[in-house]
FIMARKOL-710605 format. One line per field, with one value per residue: residue number from 1; residue in three letters; x, y, z of N, C-alpha, C in turn. Coordinates in steps of 0.02 Angstrom, whole numbers, plus 32768, in hexadecimal, padded with zeros to 4 digits. Example, Ala and Ser with C-alpha at 12.3 -4.5 7.8 and 13.67 -1.06 7.14 Angstrom:
<dokes>
nr <- [1_2];
rest <- [ALA_SER];
n_u <- [8294_8282];
n_v <- [7EE4_7F90];
n_w <- [8186_8162];
ca_u <- [8267_82AC];
ca_v <- [7F1F_7FCB];
ca_w <- [8186_8165];
c_u <- [8294_8285];
c_v <- [7F5B_8002];
c_w <- [8186_818A];
</dokes>
This chain:
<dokes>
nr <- [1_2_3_4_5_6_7_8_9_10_11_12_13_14_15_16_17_18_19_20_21_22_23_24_25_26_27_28_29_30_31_32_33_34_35_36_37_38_39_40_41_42_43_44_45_46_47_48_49_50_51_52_53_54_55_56_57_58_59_60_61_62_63_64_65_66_67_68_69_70_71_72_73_74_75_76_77_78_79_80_81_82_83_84_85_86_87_88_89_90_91_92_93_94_95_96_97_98_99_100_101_102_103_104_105_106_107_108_109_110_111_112_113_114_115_116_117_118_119_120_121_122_123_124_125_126_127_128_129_130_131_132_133_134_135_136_137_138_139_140_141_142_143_144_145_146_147_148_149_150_151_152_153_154_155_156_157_158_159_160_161_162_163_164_165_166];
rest <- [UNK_UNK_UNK_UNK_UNK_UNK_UNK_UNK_UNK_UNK_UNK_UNK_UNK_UNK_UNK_UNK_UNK_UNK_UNK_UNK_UNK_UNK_UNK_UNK_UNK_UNK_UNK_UNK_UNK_UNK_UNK_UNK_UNK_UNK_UNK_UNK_UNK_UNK_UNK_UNK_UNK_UNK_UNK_UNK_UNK_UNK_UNK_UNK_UNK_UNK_UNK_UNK_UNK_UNK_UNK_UNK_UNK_UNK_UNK_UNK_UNK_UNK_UNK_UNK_UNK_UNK_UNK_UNK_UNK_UNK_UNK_UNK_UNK_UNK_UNK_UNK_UNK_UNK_UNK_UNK_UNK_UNK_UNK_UNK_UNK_UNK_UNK_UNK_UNK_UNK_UNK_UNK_UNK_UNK_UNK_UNK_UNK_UNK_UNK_UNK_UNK_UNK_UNK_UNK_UNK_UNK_UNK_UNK_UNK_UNK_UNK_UNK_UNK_UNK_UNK_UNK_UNK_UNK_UNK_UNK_UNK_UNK_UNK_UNK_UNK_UNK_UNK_UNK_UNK_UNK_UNK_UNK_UNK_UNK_UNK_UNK_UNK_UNK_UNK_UNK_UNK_UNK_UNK_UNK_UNK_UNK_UNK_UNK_UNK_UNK_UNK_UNK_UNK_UNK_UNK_UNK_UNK_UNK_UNK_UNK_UNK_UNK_UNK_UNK_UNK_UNK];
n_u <- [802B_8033_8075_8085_8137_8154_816F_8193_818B_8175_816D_8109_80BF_8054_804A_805C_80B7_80BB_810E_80E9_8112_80D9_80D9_80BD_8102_80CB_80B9_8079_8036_801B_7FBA_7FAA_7F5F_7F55_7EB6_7E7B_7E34_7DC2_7D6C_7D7E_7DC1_7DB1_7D9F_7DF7_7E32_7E3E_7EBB_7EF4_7EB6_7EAE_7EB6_7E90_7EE0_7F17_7F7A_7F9F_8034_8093_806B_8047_80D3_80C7_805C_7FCA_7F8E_7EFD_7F04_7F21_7F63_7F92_7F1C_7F31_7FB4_7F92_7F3D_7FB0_7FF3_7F85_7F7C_8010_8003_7FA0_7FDE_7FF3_7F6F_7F0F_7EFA_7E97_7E3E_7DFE_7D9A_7D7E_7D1C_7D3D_7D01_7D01_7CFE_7C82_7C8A_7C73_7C2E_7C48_7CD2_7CBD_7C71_7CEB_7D3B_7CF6_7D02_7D72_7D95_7D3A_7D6B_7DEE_7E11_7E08_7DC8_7DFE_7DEA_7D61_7CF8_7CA4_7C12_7BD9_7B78_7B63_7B08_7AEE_7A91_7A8B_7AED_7AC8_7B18_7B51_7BC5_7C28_7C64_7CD9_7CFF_7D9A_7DBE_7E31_7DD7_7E09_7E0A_7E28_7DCC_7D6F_7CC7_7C9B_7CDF_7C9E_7C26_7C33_7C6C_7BDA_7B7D_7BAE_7BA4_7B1A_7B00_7B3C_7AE2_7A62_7A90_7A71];
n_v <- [7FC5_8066_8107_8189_817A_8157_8186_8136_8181_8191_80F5_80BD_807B_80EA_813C_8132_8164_8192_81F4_8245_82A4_82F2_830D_838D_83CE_83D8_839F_8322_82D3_8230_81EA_8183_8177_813F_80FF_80B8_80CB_80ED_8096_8032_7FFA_7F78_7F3C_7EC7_7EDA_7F6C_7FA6_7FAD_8004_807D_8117_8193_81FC_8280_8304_8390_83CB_841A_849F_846E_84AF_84A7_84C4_8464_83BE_835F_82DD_821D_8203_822B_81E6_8145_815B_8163_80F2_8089_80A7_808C_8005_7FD8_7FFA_7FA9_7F24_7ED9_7E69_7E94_7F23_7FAC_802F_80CE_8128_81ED_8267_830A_837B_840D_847B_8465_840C_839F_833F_833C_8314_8285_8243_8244_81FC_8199_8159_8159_80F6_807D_807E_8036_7FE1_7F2F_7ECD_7E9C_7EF9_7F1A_7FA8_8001_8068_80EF_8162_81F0_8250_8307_8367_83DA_8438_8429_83C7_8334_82A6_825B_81B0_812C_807F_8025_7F81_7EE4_7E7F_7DFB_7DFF_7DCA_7DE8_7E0A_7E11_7E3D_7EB0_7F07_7EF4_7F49_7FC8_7FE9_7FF1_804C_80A4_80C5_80CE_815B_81A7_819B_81E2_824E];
n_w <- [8000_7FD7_7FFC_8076_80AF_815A_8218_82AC_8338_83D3_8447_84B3_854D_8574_84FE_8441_83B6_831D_828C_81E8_8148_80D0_8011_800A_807C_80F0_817F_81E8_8296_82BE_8355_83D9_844D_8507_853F_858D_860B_85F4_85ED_8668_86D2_8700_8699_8623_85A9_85AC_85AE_8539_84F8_8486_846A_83C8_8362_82E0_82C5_828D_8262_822E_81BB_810E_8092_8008_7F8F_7FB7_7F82_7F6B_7F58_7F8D_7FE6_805A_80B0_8095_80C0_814D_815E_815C_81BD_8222_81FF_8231_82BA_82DC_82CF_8374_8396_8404_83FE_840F_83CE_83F5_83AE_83D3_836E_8352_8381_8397_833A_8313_829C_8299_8251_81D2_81EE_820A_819F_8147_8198_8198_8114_80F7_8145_8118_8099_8089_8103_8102_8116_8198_81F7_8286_8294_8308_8331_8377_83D1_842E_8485_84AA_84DC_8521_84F7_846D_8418_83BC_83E1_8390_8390_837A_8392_8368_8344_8329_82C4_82FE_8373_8415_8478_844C_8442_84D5_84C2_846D_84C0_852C_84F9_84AE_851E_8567_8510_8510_859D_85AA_8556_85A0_8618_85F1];
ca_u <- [8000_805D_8054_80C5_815A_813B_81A4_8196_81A5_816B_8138_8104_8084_8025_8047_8072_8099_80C2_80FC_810A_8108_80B7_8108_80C2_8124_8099_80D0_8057_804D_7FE1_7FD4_7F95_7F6F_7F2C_7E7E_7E63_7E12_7D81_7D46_7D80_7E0D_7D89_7DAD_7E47_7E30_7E34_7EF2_7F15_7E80_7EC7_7E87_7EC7_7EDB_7F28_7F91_7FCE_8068_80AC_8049_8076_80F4_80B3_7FF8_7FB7_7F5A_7ECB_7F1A_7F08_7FBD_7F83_7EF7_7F7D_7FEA_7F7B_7F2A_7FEC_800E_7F5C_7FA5_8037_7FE6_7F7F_800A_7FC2_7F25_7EEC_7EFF_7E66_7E3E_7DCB_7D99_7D44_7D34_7D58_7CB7_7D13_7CD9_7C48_7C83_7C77_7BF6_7C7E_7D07_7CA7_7C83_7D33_7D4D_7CF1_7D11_7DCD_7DA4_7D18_7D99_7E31_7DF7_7E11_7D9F_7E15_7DCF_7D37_7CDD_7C52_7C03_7BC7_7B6A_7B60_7AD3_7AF3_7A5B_7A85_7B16_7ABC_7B39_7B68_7BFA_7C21_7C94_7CD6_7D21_7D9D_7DEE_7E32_7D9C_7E24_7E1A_7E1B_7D98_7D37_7C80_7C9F_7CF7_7C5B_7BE9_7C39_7C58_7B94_7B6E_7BCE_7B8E_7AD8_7B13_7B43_7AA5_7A44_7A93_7A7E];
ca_v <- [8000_809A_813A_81B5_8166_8178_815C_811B_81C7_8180_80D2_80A4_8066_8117_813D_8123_819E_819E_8231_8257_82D8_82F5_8307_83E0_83F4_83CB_8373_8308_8283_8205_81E5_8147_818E_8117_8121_807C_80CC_80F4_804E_8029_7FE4_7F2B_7F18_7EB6_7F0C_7F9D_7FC8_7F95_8035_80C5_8177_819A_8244_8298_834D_83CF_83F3_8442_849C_846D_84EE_84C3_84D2_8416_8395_8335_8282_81FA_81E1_822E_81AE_812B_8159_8146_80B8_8060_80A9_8052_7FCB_7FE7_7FFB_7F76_7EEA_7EBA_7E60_7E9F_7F60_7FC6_808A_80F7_8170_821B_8287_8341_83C0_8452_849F_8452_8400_834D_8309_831D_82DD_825B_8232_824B_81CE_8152_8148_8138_80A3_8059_8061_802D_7F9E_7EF8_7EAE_7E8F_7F0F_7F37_7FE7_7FFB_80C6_8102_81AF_820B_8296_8337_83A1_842D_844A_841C_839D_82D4_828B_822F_8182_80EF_8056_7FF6_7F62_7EC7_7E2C_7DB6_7E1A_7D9B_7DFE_7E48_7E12_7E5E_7EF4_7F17_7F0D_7F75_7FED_7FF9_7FF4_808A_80EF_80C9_80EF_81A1_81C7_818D_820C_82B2];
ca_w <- [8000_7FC9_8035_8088_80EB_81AA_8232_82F8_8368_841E_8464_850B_855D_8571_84B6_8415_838E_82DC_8255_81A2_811C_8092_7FDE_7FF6_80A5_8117_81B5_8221_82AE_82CE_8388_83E7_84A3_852E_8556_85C2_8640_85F1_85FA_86AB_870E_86FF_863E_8626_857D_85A1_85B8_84FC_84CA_8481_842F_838D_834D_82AD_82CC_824D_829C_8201_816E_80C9_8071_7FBD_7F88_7FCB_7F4F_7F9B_7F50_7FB5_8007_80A4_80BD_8077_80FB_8180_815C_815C_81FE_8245_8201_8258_8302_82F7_82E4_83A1_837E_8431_840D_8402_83BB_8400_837E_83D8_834F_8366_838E_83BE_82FF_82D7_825A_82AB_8229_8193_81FD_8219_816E_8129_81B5_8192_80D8_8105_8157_80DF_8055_80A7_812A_80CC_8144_81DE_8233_8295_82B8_8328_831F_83AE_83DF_8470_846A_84E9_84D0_8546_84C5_842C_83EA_83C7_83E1_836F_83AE_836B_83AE_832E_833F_82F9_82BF_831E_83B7_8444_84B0_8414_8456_8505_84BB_844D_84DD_8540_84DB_849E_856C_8572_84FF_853F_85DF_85A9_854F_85D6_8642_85D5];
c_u <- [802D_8033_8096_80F4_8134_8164_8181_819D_81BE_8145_813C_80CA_8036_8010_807B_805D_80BC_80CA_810F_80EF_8103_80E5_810B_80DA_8106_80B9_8099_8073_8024_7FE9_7F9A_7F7C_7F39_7F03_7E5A_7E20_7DC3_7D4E_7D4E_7DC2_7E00_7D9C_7DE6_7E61_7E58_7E81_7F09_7ED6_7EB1_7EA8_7EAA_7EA2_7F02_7F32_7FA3_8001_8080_8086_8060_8087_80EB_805E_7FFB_7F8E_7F2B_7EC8_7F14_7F39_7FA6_7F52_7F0D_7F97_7FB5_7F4A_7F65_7FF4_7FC2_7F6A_7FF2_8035_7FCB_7FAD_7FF2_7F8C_7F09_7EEF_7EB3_7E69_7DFD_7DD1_7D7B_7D4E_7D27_7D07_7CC6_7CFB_7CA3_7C39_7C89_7C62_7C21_7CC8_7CFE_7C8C_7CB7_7D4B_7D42_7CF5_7D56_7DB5_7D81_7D52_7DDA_7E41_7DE6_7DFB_7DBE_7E09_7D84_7D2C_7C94_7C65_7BE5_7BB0_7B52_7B45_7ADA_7AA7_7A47_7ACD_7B10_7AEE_7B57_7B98_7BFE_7C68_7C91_7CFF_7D39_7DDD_7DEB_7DF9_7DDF_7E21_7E0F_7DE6_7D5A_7CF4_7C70_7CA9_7CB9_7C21_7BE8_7C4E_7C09_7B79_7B85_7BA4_7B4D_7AC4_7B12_7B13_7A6B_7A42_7A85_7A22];
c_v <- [803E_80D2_8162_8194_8184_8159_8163_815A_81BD_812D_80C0_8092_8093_8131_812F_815D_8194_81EE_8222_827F_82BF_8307_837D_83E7_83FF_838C_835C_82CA_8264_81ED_81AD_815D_8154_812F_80EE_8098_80E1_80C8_8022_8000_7F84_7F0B_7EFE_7ED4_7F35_7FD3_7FBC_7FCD_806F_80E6_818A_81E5_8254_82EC_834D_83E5_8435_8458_848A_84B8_84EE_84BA_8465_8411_8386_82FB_8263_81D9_81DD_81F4_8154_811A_8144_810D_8084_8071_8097_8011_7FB4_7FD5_7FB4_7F25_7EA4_7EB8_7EA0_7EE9_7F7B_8019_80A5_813B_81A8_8247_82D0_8386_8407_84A7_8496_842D_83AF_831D_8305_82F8_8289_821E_821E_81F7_8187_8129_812C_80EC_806F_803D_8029_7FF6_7F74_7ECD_7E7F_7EB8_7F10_7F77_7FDE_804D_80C0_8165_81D1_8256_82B8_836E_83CC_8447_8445_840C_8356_82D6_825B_81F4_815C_80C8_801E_7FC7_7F12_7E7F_7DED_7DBC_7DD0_7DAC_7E26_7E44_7E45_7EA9_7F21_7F24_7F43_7FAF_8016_8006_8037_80D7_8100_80F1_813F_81C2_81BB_81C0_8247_82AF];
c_w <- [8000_7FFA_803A_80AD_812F_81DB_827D_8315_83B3_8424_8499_8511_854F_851D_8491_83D0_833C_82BA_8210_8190_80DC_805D_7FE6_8039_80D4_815A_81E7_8257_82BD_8324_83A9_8436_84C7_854D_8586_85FE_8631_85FC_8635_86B1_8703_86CE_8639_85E0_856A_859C_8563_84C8_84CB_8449_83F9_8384_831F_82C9_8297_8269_827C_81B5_8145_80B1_801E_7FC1_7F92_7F85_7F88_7F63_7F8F_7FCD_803C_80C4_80B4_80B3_8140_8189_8166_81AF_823A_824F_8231_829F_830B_82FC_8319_8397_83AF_843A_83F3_8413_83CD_83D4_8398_83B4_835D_835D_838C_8373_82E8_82A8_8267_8271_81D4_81A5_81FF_81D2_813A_814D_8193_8146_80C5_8110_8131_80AB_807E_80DC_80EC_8100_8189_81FB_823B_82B4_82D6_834A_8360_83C5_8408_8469_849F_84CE_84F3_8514_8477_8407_8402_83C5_83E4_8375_837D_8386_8367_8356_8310_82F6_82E5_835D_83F1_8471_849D_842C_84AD_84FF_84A1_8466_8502_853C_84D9_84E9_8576_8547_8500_856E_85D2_8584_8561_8603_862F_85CE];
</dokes>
């Protein structure tokens, strides 16, 4: 699968980070951060969940394309990550503009195309309606997972749970 090189930055337990650049001078990193605890201390799980996120560290210095390296590239460095069957991504995608409901699309088209059916996603949406907005989750990991039916419930338990409470 062709893409941008990318290289190793940080790994540890708490995270894991990835960077590369683009061919116009664009520098990102992909970052893996541990989110275990959302799912409790109980989950044996839950220490192998982490939050993925995408920075701009660096604009590009020539006019960008919108080819399909960048999506490319991070689809290799999922691949990457996921190596360990037993790792799992919490996707929360980003509200702070508004613009959740095309991130969210963009998202999930990445992964439509680009999942060669070893993974699973399961969506998830969490309605605040004293802030008038969803948040929009996903939980991905790999169809070999060893704990995939548990992970799946508790997950969906969760995000019940939190639109239960609002």
């Amino acid at each position: 699968m062709p893409g941008y090189s990318f290289e190793t930055l940080e790994v540890t337990t708490q995270r894991v980070v990835f960077r590369f650049r683009t061919s116009a001078g664009a520098e990102y990193t992909v970052e893996f951060k541990s989110t275990g605890y959302v799912f409790g201390e109980a989950e044996s799980w839950a220490d192998a969940c982490y939050e993925f996120s995408i920075r701009l560290q660096k604009p590009p210095v020539l006019p960008a394309s919108l080819g399909t390296q960048i999506p490319l590239t991070i689809a290799a460095i999922f691949r990457a990550f996921f190596q360990e069957r037993e790792k799992i991504i919490l996707y929360l995608c980003e509200t702070d503009d508004r613009r959740q409901l095309a991130r969210v699309r963009k998202f999930n088209r990445w992964f439509a195309e680009f999942n060669r059916g070893e993974f699973l996603k399961i969506d998830g949406i969490i309605h605040d309606p004293e802030q008038r907005v969803d948040y929009h989750n996903s939980l991905i990991f790999r169809k070999d997972h060893p704990m995939r039916e548990r992970v799946e419930t508790v997950f969906n338990e969760l995000i019940q749970r939190f639109n239960a409470e609002k």
